[in-house]
Backbone as CSV, one residue per row, in Angstrom:
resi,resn,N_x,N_y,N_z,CA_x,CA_y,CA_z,C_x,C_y,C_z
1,UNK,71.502,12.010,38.225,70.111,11.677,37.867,69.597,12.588,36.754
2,UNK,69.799,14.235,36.889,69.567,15.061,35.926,70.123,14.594,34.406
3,UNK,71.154,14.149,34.448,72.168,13.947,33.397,71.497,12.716,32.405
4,UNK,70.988,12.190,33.401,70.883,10.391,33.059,68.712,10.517,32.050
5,UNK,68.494,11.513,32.868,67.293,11.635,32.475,67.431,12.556,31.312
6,UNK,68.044,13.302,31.109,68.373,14.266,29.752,68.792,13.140,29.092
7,UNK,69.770,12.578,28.751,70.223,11.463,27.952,69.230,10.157,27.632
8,UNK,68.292,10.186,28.689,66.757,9.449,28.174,66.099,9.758,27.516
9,UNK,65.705,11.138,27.522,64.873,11.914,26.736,65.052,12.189,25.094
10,UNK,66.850,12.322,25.011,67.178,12.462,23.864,66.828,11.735,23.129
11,UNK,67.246,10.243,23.609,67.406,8.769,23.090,65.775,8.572,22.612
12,UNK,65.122,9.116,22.884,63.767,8.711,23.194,63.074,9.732,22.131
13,UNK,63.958,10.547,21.392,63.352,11.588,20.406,62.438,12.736,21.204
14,UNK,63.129,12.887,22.053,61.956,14.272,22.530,62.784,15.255,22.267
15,UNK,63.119,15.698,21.543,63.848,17.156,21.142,62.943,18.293,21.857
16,UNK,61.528,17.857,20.993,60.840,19.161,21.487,60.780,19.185,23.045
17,UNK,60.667,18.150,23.703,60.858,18.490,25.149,61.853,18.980,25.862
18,UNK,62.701,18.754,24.659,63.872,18.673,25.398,64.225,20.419,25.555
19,UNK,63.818,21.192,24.478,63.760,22.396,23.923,62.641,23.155,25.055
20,UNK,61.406,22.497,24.837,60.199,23.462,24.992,59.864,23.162,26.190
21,UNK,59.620,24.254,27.187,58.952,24.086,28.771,57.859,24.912,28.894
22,UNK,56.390,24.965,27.869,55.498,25.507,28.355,55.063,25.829,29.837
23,UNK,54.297,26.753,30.521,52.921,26.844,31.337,52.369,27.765,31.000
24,UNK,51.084,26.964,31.758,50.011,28.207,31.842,49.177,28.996,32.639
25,UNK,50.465,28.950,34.249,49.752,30.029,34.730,50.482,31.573,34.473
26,UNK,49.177,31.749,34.937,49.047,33.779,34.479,50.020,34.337,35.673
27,UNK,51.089,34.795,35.283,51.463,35.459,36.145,51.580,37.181,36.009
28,UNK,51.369,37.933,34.963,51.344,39.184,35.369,50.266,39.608,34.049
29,UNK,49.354,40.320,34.187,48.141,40.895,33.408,48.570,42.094,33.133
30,UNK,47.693,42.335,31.060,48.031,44.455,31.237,46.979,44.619,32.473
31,UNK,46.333,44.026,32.824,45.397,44.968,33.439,46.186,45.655,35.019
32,UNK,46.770,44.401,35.316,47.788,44.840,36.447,48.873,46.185,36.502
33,UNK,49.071,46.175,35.064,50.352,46.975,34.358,49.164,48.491,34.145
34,UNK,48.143,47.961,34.109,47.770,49.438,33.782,47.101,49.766,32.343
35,UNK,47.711,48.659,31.750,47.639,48.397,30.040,46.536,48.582,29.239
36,UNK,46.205,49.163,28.548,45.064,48.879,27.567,45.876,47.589,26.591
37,UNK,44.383,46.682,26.610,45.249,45.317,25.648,44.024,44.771,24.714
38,UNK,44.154,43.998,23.818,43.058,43.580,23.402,43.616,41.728,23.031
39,UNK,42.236,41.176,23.560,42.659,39.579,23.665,42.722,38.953,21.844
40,UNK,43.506,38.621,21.645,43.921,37.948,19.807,43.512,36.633,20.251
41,UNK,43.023,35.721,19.223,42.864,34.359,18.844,42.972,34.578,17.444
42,UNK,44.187,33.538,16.982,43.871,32.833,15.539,43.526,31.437,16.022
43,UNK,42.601,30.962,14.610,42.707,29.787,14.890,43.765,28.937,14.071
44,UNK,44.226,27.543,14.808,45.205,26.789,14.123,44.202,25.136,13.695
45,UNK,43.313,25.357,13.141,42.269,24.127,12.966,41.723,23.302,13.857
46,UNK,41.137,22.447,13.808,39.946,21.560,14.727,39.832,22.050,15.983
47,UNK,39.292,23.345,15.625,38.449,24.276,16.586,39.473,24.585,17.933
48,UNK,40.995,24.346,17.454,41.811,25.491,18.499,42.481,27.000,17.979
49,UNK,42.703,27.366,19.225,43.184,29.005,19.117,44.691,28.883,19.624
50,UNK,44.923,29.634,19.360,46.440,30.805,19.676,45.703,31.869,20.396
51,UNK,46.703,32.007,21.497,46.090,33.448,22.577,46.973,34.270,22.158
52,UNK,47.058,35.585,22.519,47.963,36.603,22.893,47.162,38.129,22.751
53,UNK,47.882,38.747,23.195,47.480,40.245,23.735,48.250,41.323,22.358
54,UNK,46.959,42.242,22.442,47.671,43.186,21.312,47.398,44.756,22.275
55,UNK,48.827,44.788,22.539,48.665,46.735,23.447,49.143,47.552,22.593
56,UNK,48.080,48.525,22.186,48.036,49.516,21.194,48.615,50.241,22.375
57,UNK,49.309,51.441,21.480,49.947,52.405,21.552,49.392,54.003,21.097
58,UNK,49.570,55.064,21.963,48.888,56.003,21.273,49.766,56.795,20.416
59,UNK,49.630,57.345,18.726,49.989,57.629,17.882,51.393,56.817,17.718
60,UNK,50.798,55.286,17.187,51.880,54.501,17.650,53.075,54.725,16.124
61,UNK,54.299,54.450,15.914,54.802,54.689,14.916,55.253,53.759,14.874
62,UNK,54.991,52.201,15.015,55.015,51.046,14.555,54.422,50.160,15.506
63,UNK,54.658,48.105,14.780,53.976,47.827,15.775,55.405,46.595,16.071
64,UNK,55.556,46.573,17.143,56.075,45.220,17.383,55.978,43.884,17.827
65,UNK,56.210,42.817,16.970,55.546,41.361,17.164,56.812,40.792,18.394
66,UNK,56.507,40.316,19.444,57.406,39.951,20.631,57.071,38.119,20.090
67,UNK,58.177,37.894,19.945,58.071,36.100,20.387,58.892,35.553,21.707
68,UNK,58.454,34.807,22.467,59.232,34.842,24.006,60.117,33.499,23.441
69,UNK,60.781,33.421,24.460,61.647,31.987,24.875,60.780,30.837,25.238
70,UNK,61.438,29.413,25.452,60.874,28.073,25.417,60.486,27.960,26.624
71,UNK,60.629,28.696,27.755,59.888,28.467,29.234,58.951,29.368,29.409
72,UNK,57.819,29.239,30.090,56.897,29.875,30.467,55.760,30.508,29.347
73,UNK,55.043,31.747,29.398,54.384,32.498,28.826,54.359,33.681,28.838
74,UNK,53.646,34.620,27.866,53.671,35.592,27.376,53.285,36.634,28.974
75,UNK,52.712,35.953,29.424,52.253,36.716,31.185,53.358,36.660,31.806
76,UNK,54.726,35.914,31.438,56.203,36.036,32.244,56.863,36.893,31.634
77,UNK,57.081,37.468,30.622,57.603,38.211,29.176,57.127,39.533,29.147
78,UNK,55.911,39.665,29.536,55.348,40.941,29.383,55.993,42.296,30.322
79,UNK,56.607,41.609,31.683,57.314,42.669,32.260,58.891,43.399,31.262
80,UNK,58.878,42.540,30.296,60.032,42.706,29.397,59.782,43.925,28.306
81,UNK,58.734,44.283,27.965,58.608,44.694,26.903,56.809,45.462,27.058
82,UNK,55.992,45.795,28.808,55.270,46.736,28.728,55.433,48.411,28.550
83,UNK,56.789,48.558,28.564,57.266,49.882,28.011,57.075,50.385,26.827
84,UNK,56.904,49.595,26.242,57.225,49.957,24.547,55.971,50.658,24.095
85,UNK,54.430,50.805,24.775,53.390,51.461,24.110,53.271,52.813,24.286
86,UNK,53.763,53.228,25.805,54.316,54.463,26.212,55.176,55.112,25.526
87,UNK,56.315,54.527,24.642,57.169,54.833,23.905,57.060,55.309,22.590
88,UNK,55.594,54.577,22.060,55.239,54.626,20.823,54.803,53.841,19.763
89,UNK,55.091,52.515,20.540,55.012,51.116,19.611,53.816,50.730,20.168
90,UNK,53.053,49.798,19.585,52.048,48.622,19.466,52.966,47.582,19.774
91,UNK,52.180,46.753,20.465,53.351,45.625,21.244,52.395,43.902,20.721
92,UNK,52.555,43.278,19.980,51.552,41.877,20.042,52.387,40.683,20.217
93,UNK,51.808,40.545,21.391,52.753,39.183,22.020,51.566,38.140,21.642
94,UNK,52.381,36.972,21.018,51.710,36.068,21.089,52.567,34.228,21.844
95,UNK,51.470,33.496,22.436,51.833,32.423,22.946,52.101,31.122,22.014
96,UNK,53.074,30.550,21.840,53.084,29.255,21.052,51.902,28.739,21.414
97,UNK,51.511,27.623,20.089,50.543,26.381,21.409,50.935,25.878,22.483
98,UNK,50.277,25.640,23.357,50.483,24.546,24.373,51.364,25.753,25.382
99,UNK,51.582,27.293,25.042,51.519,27.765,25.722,50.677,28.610,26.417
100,UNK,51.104,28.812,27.390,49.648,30.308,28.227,48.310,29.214,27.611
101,UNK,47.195,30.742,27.218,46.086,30.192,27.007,45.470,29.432,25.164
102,UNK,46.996,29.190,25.107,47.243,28.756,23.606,46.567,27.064,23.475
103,UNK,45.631,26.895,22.404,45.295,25.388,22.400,46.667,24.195,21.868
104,UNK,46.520,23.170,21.876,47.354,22.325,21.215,48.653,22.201,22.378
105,UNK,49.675,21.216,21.613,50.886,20.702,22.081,52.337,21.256,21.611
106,UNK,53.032,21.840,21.774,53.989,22.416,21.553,55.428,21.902,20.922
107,UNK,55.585,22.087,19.758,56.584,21.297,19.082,57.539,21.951,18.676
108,UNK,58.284,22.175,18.046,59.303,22.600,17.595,58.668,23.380,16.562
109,UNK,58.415,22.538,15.512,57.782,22.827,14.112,56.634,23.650,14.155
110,UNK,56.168,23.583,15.000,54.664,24.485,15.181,54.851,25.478,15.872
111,UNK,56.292,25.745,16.865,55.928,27.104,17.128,56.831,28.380,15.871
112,UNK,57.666,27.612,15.006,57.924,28.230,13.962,56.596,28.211,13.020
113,UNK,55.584,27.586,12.800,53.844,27.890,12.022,53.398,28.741,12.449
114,UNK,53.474,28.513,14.221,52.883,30.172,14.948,53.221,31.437,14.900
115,UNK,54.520,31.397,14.503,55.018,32.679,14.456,54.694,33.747,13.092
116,UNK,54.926,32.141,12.077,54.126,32.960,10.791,52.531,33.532,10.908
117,UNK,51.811,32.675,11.453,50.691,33.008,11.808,50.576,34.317,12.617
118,UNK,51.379,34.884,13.345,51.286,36.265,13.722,51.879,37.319,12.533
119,UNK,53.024,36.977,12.037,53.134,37.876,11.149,52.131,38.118,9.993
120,UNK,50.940,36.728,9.459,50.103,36.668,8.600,49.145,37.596,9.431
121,UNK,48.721,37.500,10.698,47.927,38.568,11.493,48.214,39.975,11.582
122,UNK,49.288,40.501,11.623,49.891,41.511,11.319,49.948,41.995,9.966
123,UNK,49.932,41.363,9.325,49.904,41.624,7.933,48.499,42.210,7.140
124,UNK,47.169,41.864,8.068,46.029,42.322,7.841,45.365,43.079,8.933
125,UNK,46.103,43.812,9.944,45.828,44.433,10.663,45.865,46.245,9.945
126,UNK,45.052,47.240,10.391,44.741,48.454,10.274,44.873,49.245,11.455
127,UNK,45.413,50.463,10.911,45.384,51.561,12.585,46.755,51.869,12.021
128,UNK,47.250,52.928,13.365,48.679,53.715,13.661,49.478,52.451,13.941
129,UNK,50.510,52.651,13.221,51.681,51.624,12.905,51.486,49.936,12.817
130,UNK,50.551,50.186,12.101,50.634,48.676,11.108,51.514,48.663,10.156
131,UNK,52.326,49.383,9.239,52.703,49.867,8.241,54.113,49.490,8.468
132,UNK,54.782,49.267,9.886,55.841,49.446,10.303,56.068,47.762,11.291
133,UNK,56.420,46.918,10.968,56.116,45.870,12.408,57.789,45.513,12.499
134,UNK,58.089,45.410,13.442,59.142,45.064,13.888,59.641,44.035,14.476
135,UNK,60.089,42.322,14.276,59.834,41.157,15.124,61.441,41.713,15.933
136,UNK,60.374,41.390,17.370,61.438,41.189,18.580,61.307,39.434,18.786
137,UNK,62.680,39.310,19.391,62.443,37.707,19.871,63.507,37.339,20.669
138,UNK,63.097,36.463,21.813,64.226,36.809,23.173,64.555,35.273,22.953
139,UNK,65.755,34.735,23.313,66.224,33.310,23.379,65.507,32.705,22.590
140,UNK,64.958,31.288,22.870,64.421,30.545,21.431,63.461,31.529,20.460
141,UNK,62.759,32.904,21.100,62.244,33.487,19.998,62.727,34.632,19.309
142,UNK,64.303,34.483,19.774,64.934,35.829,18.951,65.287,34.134,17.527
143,UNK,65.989,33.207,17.764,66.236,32.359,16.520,64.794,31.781,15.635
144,UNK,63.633,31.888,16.083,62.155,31.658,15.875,62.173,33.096,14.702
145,UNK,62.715,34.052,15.346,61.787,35.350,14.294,63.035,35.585,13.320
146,UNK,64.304,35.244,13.747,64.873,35.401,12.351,65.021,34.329,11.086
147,UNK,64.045,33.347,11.510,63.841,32.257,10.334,61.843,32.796,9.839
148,UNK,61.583,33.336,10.709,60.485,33.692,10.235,60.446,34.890,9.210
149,UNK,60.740,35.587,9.821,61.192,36.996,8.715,61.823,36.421,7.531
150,UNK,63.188,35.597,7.697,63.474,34.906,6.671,62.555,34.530,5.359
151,UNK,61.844,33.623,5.728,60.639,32.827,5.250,59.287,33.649,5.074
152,UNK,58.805,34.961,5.455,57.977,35.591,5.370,57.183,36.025,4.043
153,UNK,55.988,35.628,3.705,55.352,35.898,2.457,55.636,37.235,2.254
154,UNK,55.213,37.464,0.906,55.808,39.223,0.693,54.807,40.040,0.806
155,UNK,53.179,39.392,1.191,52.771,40.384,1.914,52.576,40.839,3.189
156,UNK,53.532,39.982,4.499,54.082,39.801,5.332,55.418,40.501,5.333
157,UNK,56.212,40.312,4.401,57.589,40.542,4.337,57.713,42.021,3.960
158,UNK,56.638,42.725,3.385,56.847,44.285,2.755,56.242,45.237,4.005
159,UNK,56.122,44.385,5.224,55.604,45.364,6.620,56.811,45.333,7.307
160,UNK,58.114,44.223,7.421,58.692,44.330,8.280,59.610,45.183,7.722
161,UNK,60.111,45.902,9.129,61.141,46.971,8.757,62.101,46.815,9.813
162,UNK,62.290,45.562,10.395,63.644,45.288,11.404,63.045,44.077,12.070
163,UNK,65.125,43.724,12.870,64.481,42.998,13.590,65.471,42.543,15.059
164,UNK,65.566,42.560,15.665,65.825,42.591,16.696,65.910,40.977,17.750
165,UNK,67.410,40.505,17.995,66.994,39.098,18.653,68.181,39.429,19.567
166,UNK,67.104,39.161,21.223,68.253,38.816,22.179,68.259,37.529,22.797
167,UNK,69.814,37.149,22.889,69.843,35.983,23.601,69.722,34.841,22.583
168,UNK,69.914,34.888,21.065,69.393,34.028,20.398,70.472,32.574,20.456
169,UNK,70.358,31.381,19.523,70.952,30.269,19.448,71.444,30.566,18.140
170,UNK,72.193,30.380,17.195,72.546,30.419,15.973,71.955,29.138,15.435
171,UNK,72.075,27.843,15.820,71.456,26.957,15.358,71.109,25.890,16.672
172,UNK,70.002,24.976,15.882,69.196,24.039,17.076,70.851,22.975,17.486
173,UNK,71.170,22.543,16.584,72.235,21.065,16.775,73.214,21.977,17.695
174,UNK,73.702,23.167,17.401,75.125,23.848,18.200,74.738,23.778,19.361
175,UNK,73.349,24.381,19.775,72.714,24.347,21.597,72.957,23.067,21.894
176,UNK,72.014,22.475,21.344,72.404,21.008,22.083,73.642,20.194,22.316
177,UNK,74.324,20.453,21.036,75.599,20.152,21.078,76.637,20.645,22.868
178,UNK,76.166,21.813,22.438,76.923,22.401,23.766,76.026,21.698,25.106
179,UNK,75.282,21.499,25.350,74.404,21.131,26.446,74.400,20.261,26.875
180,UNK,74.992,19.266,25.534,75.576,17.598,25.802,77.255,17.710,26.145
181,UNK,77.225,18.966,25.699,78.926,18.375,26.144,79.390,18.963,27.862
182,UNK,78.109,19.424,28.485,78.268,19.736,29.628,77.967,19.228,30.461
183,UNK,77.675,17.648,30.139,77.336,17.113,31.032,78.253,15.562,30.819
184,UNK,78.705,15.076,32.068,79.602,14.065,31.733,79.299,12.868,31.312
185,UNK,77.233,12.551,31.647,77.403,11.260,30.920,76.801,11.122,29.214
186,UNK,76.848,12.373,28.845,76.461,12.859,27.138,77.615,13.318,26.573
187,UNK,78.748,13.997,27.936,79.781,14.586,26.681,80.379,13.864,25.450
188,UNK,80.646,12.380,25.767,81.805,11.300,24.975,80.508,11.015,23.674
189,UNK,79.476,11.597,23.943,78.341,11.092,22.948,77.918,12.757,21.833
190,UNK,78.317,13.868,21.959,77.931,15.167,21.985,77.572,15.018,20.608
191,UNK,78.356,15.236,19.760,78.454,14.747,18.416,77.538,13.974,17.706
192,UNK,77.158,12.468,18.127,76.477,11.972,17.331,74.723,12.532,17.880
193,UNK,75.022,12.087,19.207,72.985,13.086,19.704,73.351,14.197,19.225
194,UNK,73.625,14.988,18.834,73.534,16.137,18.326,72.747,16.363,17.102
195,UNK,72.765,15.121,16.342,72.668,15.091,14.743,71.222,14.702,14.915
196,UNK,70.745,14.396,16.158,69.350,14.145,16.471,68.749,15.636,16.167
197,UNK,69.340,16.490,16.354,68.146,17.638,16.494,68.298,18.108,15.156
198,UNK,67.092,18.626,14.415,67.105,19.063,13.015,67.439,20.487,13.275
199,UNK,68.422,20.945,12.262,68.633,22.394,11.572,67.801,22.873,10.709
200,UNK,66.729,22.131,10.740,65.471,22.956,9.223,65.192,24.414,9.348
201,UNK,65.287,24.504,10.813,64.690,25.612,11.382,66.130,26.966,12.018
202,UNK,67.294,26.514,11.249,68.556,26.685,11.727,68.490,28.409,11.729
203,UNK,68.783,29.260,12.436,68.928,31.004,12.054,70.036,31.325,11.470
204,UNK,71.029,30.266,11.725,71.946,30.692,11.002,71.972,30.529,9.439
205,UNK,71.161,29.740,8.866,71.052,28.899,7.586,69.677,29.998,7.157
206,UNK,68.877,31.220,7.977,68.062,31.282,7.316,68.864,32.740,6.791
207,UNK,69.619,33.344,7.431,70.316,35.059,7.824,70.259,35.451,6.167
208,UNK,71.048,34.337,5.322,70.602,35.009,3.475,69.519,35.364,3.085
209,UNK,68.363,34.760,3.872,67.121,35.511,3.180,66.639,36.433,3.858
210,UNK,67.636,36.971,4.791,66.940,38.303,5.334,66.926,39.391,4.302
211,UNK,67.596,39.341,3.169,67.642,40.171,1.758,67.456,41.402,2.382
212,UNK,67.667,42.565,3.236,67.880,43.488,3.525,67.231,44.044,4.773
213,UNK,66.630,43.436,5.264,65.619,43.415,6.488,66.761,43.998,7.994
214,UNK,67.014,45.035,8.836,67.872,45.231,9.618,67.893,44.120,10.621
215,UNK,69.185,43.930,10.890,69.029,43.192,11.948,69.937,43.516,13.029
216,UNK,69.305,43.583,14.271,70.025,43.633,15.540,70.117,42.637,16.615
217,UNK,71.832,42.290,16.747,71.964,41.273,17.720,71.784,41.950,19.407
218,UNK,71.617,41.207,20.394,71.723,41.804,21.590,71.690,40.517,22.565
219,UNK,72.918,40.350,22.926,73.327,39.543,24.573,74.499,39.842,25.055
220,UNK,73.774,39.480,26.421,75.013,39.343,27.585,76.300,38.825,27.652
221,UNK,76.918,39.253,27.572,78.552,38.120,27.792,78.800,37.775,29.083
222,UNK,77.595,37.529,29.966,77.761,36.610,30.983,76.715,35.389,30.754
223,UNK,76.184,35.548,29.573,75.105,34.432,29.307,75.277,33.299,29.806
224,UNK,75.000,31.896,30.781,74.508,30.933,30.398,74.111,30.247,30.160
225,UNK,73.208,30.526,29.660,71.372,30.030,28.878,72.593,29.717,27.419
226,UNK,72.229,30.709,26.983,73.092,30.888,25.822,74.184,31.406,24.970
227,UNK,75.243,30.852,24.988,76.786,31.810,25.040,76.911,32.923,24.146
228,UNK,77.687,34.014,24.438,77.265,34.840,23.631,77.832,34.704,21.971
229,UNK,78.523,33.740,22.002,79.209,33.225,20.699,78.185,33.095,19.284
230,UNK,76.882,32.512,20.382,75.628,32.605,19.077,75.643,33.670,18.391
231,UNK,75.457,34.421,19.350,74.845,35.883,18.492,76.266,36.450,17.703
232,UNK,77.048,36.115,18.103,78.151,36.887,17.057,78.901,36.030,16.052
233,UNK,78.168,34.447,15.892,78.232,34.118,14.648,76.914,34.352,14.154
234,UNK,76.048,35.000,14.363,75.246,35.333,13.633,75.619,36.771,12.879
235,UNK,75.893,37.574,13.761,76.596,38.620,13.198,77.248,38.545,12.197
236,UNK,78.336,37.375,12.218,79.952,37.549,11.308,79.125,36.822,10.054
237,UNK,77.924,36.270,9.924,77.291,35.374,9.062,76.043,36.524,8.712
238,UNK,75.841,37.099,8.748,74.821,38.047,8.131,75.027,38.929,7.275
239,UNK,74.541,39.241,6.539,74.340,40.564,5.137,74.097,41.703,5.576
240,UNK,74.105,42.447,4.867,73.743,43.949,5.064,73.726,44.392,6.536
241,UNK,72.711,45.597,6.961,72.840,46.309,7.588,72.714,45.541,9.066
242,UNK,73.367,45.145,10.202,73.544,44.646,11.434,74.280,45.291,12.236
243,UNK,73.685,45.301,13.426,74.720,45.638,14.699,74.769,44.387,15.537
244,UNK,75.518,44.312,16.589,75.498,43.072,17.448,75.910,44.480,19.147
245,UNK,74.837,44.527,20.147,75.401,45.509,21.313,75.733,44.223,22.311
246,UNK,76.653,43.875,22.948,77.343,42.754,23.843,76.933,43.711,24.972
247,UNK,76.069,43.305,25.525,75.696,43.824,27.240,76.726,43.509,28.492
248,UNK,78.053,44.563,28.953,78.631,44.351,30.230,78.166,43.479,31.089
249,UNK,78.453,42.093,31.159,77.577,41.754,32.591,76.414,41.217,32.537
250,UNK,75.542,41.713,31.371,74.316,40.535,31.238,74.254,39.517,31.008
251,UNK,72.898,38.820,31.915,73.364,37.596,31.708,71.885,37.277,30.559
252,UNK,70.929,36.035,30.894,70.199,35.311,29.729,69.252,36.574,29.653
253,UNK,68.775,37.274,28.303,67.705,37.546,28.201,66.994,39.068,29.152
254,UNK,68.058,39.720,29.785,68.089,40.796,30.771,68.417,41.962,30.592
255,UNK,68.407,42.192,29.053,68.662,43.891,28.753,67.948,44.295,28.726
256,UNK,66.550,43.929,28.444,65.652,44.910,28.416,64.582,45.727,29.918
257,UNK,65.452,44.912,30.894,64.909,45.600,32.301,65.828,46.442,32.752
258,UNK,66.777,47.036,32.038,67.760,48.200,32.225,67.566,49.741,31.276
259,UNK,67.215,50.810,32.028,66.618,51.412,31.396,67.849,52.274,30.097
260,UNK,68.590,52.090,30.530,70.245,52.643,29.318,69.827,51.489,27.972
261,UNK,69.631,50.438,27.822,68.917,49.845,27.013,67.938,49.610,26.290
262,UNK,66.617,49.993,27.038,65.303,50.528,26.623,65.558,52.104,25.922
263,UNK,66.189,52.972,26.266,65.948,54.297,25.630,66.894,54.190,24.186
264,UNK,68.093,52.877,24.536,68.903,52.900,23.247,68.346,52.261,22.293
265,UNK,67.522,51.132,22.297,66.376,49.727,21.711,65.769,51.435,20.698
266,UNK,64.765,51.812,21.521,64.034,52.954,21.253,64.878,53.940,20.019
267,UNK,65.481,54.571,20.416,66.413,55.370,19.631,66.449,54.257,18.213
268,UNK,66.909,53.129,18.056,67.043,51.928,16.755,66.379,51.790,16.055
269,UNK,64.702,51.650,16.875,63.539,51.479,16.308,63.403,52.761,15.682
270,UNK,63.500,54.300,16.079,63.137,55.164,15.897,63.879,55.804,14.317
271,UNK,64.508,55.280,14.119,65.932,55.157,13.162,65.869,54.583,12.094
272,UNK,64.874,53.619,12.194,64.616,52.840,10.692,63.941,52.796,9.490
């Protein structure tokens, strides 16, 4: 039945559904965490917003833009990455539309608009470590921020100073590709639905215009959300300065709740 309804959906052009699993309940608050935060809205026209939280850091020495993955919200994510203000960083998570308390419907195409839209927010922000922003991005938003950075205006593009993706996809058609071929009544079809999903937005197709921007890979080689094969053709396909750290044993999206990881993340950032 699962199989039969994925293979409906395709047929039926829902990529983005097929991709994107917004909600919007709240499941963990800074206030819970302890956090000093401050509530962000941009707007994206006919009087909707973009939510997300900006946790300053004290004598922060940069700031980092978090983009999450295609399920849930920035209130599921935040246990991922409330360390980082203690550490030194400014942390601004923001929600696609149609996620959390984000207005609008959630597409493919628009949550790559949103993302620029935070880096354009970042880009006119003031204080301790504006000067320095760093895009993090976990599963669909580690491949989200390295086409964004990619694509980043240059007065956007002359703040970032790294960038960091765990768990990413190398491209939209390869996921799916693989996702159809795991299932028996899409496998004999993998190939041609595949060609359904656009590469516009491909990370692997954007990695040349990272023109010198650091980049760090990071997944599990027990991934399977996403194999770890992505990230290390992203690696073998990238320019300049890159590492790729293959996590023992991790699986989707789970290095950063290990603290041998957080102090090494830290040490990278601290480095650049």
């Amino acid at each position: 039945m699962r199989a039969a309804l994925l293979l409906a959906t395709v047929l039926l052009g829902g990529c983005s559904q097929l991709f994107l699993h917004p909600t919007r309940e709240q499941v963990l608050h800074p206030d819970k965490l302890g956090l000093a935060y401050e509530d962000v809205f941009l707007p994206i026209g006919a009087g909707e917003r973009l939510h997300g939280w900006f946790l300053p850091a004290k004598a922060a020495r940069g700031t980092i833009l978090h983009l999450h993955g295609n399920g849930q919200n920035i209130s599921s994510f935040i246990s991922l990455v409330h360390w980082l203000p203690a550490r030194g960083y400014n942390v601004f998570m923001l929600d696609y539309r149609g996620y959390g308390r984000s207005d609008g419907v959630a597409t493919i195409a628009d949550v790559h608009v949103d993302a620029r839209l935070a880096l354009q927010h970042l880009a006119g922000r003031t204080g301790p470590g504006s000067e320095r922003v760093i895009v993090l991005g976990q599963s669909l938003g580690g491949s989200v921020g390295i086409y964004a950075a990619a694509h980043a205006a240059p007065r956007e593009r002359e703040r970032i100073k790294g960038l960091v993706s765990e768990g990413a996809f190398s491209s939209y058609s390869r996921i799916a590709r693989e996702k159809l071929n795991a299932l028996w009544l899409t496998w004999p079809l993998q190939w041609p639905l595949s060609l359904l999903f656009s590469d516009t937005y491909s990370a692997e197709d954007a990695l040349p215009q990272l023109d010198g921007i650091p980049l760090l890979l990071i997944h599990g080689d027990r991934d399977k959300v996403v194999p770890h094969s992505h990230s290390q053709r992203l690696h073998d396909r990238a320019q300049g300065r890159r590492e790729l750290w293959t996590v023992a044993g991790g699986e989707h999206v789970d290095a950063l709740a290990h603290n041998e990881l957080r102090e090494r993340l830290v040490t990278w950032l601290d480095g650049l």
